[in-house]
Backbone as a ProteinNet text record, in pm:
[ID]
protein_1_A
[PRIMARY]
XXXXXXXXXXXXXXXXXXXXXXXXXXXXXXXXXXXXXXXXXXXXXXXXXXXXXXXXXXXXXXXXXXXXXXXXXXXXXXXXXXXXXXXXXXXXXXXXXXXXXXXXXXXXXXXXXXXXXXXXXXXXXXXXXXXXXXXXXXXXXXXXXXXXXXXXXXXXXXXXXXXXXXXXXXXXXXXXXXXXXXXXXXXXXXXXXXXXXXXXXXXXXXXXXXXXXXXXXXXXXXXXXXXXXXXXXXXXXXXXXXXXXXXXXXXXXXXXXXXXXXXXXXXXXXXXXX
[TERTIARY]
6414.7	6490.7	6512.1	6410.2	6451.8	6540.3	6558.3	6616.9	6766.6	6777.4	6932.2	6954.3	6912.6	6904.7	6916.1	6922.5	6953.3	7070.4	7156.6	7276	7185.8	7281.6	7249.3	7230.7	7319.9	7309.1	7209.9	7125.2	6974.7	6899.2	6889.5	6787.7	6832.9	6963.4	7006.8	7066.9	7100	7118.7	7297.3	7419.3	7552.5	7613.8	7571.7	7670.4	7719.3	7854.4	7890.3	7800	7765	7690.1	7626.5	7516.2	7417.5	7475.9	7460.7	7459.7	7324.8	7335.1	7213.8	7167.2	7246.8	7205.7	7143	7182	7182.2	7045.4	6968.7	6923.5	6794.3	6816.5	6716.9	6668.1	6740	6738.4	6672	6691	6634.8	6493.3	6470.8	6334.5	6242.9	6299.6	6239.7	6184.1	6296.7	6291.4	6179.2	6186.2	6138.1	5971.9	5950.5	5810.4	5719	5811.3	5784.9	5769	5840.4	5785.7	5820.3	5797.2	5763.8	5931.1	5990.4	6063.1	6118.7	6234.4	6311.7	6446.6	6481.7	6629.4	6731.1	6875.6	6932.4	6990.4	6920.6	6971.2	6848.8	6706.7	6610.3	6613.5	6706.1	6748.4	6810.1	6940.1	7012.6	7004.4	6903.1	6821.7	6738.8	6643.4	6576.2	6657.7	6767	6869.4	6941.6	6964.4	7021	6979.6	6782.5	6741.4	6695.5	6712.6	6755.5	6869.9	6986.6	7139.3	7166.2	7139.5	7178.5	7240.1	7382	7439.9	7502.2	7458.3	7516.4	7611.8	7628.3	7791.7	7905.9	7864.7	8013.4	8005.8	8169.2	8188.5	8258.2	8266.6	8365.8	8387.5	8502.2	8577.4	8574.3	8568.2	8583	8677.8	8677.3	8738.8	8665.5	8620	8546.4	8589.2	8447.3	8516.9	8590.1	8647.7	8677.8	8870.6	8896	9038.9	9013.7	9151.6	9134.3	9165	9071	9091.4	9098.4	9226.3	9213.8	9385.3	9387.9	9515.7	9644	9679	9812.1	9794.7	9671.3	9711.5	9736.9	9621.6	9691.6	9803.6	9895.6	10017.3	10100.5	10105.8	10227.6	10167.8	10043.5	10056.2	10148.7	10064.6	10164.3	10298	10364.3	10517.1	10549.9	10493.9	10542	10536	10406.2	10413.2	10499	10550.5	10675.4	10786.4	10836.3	10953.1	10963	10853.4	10835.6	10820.4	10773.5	10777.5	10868.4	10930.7	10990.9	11160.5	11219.1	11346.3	11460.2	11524.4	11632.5	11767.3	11827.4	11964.5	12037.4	12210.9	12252.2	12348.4	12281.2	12343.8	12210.1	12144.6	12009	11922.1	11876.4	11820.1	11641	11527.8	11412.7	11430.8	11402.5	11399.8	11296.7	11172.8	11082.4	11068.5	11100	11143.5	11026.4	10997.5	10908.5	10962.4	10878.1	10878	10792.2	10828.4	10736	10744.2	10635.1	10664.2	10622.9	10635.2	10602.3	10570.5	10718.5	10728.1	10772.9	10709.7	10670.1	10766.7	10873.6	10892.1	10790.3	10694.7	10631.8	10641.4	10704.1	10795.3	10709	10644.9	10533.7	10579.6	10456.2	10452.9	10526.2	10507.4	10501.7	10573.4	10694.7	10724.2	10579.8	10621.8	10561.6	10588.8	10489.5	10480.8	10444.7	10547	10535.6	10407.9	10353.1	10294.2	10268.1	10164.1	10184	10023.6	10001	9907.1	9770.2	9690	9564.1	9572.9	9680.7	9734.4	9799.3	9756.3	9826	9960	10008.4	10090.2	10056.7	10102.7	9994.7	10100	10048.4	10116.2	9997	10125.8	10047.4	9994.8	9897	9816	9899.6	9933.2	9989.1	10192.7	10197.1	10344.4	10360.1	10513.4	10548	10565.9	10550.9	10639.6	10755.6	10804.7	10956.1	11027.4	10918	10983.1	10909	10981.6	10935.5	11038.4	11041.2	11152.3	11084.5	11161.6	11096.2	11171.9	11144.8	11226.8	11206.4	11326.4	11317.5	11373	11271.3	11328.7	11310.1	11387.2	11429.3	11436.1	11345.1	11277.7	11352.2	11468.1	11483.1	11392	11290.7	11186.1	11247.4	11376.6	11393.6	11458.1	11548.5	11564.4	11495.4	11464.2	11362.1	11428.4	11578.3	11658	11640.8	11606.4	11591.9	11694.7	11690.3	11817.2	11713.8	11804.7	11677.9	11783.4	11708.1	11756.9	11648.2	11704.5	11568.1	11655.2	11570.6	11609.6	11455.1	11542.3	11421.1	11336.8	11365.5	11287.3	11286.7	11167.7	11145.5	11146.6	11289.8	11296.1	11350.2	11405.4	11486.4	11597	11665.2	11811.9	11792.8	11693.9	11748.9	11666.5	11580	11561.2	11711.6	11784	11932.2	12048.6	12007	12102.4	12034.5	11975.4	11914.8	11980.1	11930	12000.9	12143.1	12236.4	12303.3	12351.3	12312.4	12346.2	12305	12193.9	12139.7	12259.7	12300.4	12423.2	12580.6	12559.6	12726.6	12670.5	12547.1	12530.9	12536.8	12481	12478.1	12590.7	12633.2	12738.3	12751	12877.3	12917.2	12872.4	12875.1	12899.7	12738	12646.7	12492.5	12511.7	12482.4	12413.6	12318.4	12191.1	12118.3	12025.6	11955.5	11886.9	11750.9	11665.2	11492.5	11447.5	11365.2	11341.9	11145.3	11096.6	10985.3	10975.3	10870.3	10835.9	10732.7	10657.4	10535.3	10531.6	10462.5	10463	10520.4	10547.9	10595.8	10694.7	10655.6	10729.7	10880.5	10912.4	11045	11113.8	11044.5	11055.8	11084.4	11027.6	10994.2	11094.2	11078.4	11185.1	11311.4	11336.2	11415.9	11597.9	11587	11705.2	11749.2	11593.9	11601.1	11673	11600.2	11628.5	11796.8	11869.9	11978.8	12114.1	12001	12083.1	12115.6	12003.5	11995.1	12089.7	12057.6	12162.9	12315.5	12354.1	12514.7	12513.2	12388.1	12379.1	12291.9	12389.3	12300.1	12237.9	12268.4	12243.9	12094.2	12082	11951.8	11831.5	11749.6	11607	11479	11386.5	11274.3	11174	11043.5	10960.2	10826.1	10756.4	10649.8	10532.2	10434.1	10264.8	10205.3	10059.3	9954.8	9972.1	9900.4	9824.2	9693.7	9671.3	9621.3	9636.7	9751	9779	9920.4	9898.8	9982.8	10053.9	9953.2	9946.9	10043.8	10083.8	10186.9	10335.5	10343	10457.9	10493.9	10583.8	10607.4	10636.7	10747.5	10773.3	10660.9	10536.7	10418.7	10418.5	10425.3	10384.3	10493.5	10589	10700.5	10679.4	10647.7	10554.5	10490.2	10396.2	10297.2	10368.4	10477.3	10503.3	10578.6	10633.2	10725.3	10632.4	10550.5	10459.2	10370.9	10338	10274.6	10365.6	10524.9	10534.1	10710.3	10687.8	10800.4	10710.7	10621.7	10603.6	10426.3	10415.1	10273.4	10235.5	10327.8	10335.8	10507.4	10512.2	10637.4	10645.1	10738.3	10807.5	10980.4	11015.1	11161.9	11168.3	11278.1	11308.3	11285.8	11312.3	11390.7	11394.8	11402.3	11413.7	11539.9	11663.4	11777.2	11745.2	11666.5	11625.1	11539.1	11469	11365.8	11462.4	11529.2	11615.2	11710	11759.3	11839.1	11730.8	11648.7	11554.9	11492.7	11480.4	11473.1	11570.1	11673.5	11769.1	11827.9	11800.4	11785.3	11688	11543.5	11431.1	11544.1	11561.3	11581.3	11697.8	11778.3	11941.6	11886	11772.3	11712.5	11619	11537.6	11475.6	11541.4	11653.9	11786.9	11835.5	11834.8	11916.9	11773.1	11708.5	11627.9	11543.9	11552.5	11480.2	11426.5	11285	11245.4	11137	11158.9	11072.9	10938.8	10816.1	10725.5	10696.6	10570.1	10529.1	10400.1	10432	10354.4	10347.3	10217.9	10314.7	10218.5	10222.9	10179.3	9998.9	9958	9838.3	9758.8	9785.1	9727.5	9711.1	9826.9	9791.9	9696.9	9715.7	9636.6	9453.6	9481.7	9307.4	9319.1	9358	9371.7	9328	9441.8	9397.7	9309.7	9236.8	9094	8978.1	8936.1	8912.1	8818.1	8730.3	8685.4	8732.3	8702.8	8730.9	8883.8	8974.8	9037.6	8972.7	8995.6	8838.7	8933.3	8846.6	8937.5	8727.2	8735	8658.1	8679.1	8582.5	8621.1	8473.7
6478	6459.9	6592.6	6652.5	6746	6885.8	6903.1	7012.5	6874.3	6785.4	6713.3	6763.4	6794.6	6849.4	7000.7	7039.3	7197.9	7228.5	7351.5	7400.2	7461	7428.3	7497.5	7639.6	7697.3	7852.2	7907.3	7822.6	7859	7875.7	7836.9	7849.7	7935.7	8026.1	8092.2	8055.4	7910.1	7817.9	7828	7914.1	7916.1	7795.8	7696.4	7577	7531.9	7479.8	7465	7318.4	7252.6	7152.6	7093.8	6958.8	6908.6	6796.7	6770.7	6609.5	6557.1	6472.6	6392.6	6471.7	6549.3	6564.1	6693.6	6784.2	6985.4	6944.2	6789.7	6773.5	6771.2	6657.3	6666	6833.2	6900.1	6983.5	7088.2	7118.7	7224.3	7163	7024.1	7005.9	6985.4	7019.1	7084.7	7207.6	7251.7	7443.6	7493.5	7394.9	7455.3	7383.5	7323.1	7281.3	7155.6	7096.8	6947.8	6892.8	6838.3	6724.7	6771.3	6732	6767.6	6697.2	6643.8	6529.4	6439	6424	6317.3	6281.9	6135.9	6121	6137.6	6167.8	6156.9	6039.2	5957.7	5803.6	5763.2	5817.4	5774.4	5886.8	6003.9	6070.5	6008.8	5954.3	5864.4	5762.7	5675	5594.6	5618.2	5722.5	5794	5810.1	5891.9	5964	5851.7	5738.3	5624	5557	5530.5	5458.9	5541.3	5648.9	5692.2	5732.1	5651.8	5667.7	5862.8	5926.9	6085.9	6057.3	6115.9	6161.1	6275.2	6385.4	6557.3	6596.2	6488.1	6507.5	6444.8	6404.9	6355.3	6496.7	6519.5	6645.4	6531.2	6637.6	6577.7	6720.9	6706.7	6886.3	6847.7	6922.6	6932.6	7061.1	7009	7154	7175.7	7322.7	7322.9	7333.8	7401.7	7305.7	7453.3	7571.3	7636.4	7601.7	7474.9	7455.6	7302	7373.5	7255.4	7137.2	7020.2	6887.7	6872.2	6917.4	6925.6	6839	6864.3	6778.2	6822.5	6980.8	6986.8	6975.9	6965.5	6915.5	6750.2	6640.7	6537	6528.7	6588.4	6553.9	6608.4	6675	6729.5	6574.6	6518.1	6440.3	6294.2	6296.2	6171.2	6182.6	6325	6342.1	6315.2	6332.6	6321.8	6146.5	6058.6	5918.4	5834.8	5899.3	5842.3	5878.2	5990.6	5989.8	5890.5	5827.5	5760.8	5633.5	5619.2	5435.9	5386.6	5486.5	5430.5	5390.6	5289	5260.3	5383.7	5410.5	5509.4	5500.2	5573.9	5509.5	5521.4	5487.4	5468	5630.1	5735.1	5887.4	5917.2	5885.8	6005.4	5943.6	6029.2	6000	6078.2	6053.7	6151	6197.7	6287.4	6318.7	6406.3	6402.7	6511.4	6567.1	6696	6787.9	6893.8	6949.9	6975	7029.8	7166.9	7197.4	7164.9	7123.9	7085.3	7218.4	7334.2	7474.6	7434.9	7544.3	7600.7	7482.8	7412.2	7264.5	7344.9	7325.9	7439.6	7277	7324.4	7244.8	7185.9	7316.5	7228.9	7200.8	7275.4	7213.2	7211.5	7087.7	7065.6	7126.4	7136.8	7220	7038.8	6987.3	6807.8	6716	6672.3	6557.9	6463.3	6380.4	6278.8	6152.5	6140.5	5960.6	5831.8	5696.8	5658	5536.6	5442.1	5395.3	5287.2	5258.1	5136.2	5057.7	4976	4868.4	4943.1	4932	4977.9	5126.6	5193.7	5337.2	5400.2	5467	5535.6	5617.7	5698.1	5787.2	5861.4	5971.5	6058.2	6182.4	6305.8	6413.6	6516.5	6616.4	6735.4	6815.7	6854.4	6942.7	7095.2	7146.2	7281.4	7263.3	7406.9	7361.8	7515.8	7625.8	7701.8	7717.3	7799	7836.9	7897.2	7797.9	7862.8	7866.7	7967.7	7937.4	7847.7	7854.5	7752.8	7695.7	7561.8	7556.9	7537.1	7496.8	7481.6	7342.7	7253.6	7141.4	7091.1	7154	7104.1	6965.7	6872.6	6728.2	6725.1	6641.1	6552.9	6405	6350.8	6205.7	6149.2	6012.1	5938.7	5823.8	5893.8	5790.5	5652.6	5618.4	5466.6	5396.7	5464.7	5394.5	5442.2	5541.1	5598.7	5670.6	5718.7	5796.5	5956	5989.5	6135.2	6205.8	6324.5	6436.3	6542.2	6615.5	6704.8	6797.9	6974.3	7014	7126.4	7166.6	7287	7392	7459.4	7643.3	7692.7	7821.9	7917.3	7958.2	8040.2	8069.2	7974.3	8022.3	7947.3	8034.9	8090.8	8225.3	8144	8229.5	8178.5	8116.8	8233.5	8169.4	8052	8009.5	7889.5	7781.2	7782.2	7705.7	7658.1	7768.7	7739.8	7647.2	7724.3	7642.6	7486.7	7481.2	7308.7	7272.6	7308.2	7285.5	7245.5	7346.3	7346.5	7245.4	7157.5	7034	6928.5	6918.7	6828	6791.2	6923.5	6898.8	6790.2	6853	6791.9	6685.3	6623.7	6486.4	6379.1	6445.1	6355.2	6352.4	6206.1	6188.3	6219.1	6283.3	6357.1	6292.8	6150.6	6060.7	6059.7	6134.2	6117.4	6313.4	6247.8	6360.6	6485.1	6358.2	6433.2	6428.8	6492.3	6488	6616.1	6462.5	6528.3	6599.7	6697.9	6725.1	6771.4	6681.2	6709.9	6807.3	6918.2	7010.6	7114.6	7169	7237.3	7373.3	7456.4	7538.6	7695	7665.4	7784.2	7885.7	8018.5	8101.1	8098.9	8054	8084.2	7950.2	7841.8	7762	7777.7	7871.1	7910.5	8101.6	8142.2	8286.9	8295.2	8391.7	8469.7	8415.1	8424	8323	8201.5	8152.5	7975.4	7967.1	8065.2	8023.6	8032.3	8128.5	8164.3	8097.4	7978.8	7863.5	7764.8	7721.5	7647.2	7683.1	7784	7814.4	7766.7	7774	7743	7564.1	7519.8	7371.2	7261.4	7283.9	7227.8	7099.8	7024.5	6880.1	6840.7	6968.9	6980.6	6996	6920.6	6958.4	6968.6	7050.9	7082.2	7032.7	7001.7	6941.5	7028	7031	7131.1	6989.6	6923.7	6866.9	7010.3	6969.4	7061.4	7166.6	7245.7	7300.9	7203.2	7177.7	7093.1	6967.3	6953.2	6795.5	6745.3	6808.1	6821.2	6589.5	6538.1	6434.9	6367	6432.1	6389.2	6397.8	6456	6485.5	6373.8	6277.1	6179.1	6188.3	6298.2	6334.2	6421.7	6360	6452.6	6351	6191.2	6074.3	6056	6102.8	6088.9	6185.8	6282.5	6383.5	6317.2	6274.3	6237.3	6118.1	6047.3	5971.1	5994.3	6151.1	6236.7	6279.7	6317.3	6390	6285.1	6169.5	6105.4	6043.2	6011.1	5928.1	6024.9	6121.8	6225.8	6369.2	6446.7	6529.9	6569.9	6513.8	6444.9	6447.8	6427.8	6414.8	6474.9	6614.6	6681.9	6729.9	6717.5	6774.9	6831.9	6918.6	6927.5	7068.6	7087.2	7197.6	7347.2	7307.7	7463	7381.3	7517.8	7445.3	7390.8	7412.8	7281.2	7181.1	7157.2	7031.9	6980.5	7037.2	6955.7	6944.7	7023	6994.8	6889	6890.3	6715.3	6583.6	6617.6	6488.1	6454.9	6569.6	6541.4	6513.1	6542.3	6481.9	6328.6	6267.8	6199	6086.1	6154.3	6055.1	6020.1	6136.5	6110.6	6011	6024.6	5904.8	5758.2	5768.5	5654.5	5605	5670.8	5653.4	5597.7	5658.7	5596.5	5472.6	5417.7	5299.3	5174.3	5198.1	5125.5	5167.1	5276.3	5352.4	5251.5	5264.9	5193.1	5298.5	5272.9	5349.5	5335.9	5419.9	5403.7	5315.2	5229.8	5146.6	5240	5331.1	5352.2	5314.4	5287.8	5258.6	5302.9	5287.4	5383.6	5334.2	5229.9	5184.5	5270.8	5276.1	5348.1	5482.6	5507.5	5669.2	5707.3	5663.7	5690.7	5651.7	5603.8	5575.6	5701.3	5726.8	5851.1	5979.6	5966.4	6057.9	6083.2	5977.4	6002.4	5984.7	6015.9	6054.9	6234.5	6261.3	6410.7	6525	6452.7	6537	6491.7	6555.8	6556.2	6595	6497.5	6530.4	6458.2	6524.3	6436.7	6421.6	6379.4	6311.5	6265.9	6309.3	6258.8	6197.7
16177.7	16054.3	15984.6	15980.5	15916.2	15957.5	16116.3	16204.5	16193.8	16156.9	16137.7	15995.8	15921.4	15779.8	15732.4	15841.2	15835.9	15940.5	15863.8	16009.8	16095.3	16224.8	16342.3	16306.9	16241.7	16193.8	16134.8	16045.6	15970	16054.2	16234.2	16312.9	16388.9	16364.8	16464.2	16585.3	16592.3	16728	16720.2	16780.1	16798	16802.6	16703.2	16703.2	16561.3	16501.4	16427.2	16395.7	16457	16376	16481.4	16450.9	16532.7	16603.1	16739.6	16818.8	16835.9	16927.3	16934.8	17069.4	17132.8	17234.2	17186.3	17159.5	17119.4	17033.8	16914.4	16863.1	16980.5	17041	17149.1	17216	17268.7	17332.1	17273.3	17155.9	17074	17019.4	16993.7	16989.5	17103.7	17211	17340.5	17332.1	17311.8	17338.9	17152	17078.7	16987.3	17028.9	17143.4	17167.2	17057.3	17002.5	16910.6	17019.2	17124.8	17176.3	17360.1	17444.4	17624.4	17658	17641.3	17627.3	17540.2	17538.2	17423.6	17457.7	17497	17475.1	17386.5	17388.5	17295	17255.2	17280.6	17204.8	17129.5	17154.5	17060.6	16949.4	16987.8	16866.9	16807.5	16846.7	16760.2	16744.3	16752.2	16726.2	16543.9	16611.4	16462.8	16294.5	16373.2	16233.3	16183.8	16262.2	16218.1	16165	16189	16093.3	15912.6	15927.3	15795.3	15760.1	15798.5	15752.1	15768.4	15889.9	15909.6	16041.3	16014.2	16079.4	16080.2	16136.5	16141.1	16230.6	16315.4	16425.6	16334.2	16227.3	16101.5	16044.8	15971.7	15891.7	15772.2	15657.4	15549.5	15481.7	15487.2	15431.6	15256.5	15167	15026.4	14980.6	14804.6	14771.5	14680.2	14601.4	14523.3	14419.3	14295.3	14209.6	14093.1	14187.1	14175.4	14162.7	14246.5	14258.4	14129.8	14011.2	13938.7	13917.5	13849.8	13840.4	13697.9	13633	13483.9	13460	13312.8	13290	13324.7	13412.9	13416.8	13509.2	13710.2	13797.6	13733.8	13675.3	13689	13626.5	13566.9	13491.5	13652.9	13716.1	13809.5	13911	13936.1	14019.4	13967.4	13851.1	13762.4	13815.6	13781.8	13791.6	13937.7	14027.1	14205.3	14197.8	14135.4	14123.1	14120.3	13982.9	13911	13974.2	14027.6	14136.1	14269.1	14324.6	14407.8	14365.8	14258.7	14191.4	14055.9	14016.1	13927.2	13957.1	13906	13928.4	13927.5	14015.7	14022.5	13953.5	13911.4	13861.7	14009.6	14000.3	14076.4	14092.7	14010.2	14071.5	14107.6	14120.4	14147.3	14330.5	14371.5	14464.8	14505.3	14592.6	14604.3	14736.7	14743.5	14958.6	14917.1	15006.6	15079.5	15165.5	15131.7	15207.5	15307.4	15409.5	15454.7	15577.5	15655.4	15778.7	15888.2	16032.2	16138.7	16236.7	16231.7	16309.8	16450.5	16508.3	16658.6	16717.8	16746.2	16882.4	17001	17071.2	17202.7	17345.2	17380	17499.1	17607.3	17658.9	17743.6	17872.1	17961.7	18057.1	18156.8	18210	18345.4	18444	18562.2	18643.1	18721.3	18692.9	18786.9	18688.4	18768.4	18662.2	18604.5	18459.9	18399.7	18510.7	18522	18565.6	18475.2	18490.6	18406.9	18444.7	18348.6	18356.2	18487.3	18529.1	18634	18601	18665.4	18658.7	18705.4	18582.7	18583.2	18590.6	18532.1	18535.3	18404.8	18340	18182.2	18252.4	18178.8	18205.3	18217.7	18364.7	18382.2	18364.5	18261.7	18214.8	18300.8	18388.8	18450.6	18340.6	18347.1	18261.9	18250.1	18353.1	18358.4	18306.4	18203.1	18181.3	18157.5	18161.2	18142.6	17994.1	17940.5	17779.8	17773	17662.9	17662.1	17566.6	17449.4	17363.1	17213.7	17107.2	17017	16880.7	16838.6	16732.8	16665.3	16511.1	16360	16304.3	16299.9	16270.7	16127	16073.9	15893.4	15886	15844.5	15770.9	15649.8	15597.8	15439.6	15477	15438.7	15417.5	15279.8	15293.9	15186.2	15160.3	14999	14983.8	14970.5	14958.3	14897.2	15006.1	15128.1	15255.4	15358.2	15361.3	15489	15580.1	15560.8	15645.2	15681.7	15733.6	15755	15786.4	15748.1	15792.9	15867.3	15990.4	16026.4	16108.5	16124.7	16179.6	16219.6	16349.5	16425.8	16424.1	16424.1	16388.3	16450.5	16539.7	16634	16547.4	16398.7	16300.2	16182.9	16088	16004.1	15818.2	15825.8	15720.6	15622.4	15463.8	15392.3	15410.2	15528.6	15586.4	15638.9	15729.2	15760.3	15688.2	15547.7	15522.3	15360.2	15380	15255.3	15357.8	15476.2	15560.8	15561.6	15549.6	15570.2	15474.7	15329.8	15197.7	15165.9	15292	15238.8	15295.1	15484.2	15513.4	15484	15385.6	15281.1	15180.1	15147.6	15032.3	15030.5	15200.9	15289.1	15285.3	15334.1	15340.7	15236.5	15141	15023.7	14948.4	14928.6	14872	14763.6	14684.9	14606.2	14437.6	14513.9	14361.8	14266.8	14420.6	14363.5	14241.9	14136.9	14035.3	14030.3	14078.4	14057.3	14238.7	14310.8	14401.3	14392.5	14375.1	14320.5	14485.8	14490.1	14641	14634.7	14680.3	14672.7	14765.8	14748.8	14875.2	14835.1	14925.5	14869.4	14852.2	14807.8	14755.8	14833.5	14952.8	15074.2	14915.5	14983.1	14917.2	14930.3	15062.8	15041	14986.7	14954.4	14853	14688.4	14650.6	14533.8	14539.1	14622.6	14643.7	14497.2	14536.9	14478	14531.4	14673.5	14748.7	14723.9	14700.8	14674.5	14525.7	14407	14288.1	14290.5	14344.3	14337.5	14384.3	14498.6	14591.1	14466.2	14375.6	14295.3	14165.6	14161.3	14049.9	14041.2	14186.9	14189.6	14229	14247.3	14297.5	14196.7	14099.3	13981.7	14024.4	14091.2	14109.2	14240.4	14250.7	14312.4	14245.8	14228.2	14119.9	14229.5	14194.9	14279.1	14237.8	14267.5	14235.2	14333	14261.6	14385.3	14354.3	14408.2	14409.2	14395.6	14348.7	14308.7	14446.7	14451.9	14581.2	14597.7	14758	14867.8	14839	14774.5	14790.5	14881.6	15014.9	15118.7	15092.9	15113	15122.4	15011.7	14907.4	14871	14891.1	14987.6	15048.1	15150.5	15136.2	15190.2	15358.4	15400	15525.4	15596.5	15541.3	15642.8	15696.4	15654	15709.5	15817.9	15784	15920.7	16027.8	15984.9	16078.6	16176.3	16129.1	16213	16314.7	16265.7	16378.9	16491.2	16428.3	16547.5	16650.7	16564.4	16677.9	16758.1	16738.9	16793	16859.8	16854.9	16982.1	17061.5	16998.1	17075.8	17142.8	17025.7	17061.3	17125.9	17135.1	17181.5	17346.2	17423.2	17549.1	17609.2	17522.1	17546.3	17664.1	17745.6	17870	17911.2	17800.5	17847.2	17874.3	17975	18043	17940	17796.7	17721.2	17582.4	17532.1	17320.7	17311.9	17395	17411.3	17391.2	17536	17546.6	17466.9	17392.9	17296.3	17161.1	17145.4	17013.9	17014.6	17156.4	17164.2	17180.6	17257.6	17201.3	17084	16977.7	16849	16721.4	16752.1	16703.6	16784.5	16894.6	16941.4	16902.7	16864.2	16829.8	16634	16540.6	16449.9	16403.3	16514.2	16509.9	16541.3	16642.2	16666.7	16535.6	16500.6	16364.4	16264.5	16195.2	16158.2	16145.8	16274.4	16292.5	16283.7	16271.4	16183.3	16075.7	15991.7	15896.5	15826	15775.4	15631	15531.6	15421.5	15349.9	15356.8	15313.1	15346.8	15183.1	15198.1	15139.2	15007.1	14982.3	14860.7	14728.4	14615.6	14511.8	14375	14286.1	14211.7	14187.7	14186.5	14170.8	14299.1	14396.2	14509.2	14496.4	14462.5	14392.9	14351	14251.9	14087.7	14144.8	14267.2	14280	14362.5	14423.6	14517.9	14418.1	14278.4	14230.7	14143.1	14136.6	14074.3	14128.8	14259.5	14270.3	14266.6	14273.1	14241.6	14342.1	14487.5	14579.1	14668.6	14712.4	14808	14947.2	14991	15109.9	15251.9	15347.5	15493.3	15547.2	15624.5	15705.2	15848.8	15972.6	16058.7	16147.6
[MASK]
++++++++++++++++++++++++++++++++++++++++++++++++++++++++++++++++++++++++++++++++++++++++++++++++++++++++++++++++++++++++++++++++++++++++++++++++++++++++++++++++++++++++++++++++++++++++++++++++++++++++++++++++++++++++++++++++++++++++++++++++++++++++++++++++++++++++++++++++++

């Protein structure tokens, strides 16, 4: 119990944290006991609720939890739950970097009976894109476009096919997005200047999670880019505009709403856990 209660690093032992097994092993080598499994290790730490192979990340209390972060979270809330008029619209805006093609040494095989899909381990590089999306919080439609780099220029150029898209008759268009400099730049302010009908909205710093199109993120990457195999960044840029037209034609918004929040954000810590 108590070598589960200390880092590996206080004993000098090169591991970022303890298993049941490295636990066993070192109370070998440290001469406690001739012998020990690592299941009556984890046996032991379990019957006093320790587990040291779990992490939970924090922030300290150096990053603040005072009234103008909760007032900017309030404000991201209320863009996402409150009734819209019929000029205004929200999109969250966000970059997905370095999508690497991938291109196997062996075609993908597809699934068969009592068989997963089997992806060759070995693939060439060729390359990498930057795929900027804009997430509509109230239908779920995405706009997206890849660019080799990820600079000012091509994040005005996104902007500026954000602009073509949205119909003229909308006023106002809120754009959630996080704090990237060239967000906030000198370029950006100047885009805005001539595009009155664009309003910005930044979330705190590390509150990535309010950014609605991280959640679409994650479903690109889990069922497009996850098990990538195309020849060249061509080819991965037409299958991603491909996955996104498909996305499209059945889009729905994601289901957040302000009561969920607000527990979220009171919370003390923004914390992940695994």
């Amino acid at each position: 119990m108590k070598l589960a209660c200390e880092l590996p690093a206080e004993r000098g032992v090169p591991l970022g944290q303890w298993d049941c097994r490295e636990i066993a092993q070192q109370l070998v080598d440290d001469g406690i006991v001739e012998s020990i499994s690592r299941e009556t290790v984890r046996q032991v730490l379990l019957g006093h609720q320790l587990r040291p192979w779990r992490w939970h990340a924090w922030l300290s209390r150096r990053v603040p939890r005072d009234a103008i972060f909760i007032e900017q979270v309030r404000a991201i809330i209320d863009l996402y739950t409150r009734p819209l008029g019929e000029d205004e619209i929200v999109v969250c805006l966000d970059e997905k970097t370095s999508l690497q093609p991938r291109k196997r040494l062996r075609p993908t095989l597809p699934a068969r009976r009592r068989s997963p899909v089997r992806l060759e381990h070995e693939y060439e590089r060729a390359g990498a894109l930057n795929l900027f999306a804009a997430f509509d919080t109230r239908t779920g439609k995405v706009l997206g476009m890849t660019a080799p780099r990820k600079r000012s220029e091509e994040f005005l150029a996104f902007l500026e096919r954000l602009d073509a898209a949205t119909d003229q008759g909308i006023r106002t268009i809120h754009v959630v997005l996080d704090n990237l400099r060239v967000h906030k730049g000198r370029a950006a302010q100047r885009w805005l200047a001539v595009h009155p009908r664009f309003v910005f909205h930044f979330p705190p710093v590390h509150c990535s999670w309010l950014n609605q199109v991280e959640q679409w993120f994650g479903l690109i990457q889990r069922k497009l880019l996850r098990v990538a195999n195309y020849a060249d960044c061509r080819a991965l840029a037409g299958a991603i505009d491909a996955y996104v037209a498909r996305w499209n034609r059945q889009a729905h918004p994601f289901n957040w709403s302000s009561c969920s929040l607000v527990r979220v954000m009171a919370t003390p810590n923004i914390s992940h856990a695994t």
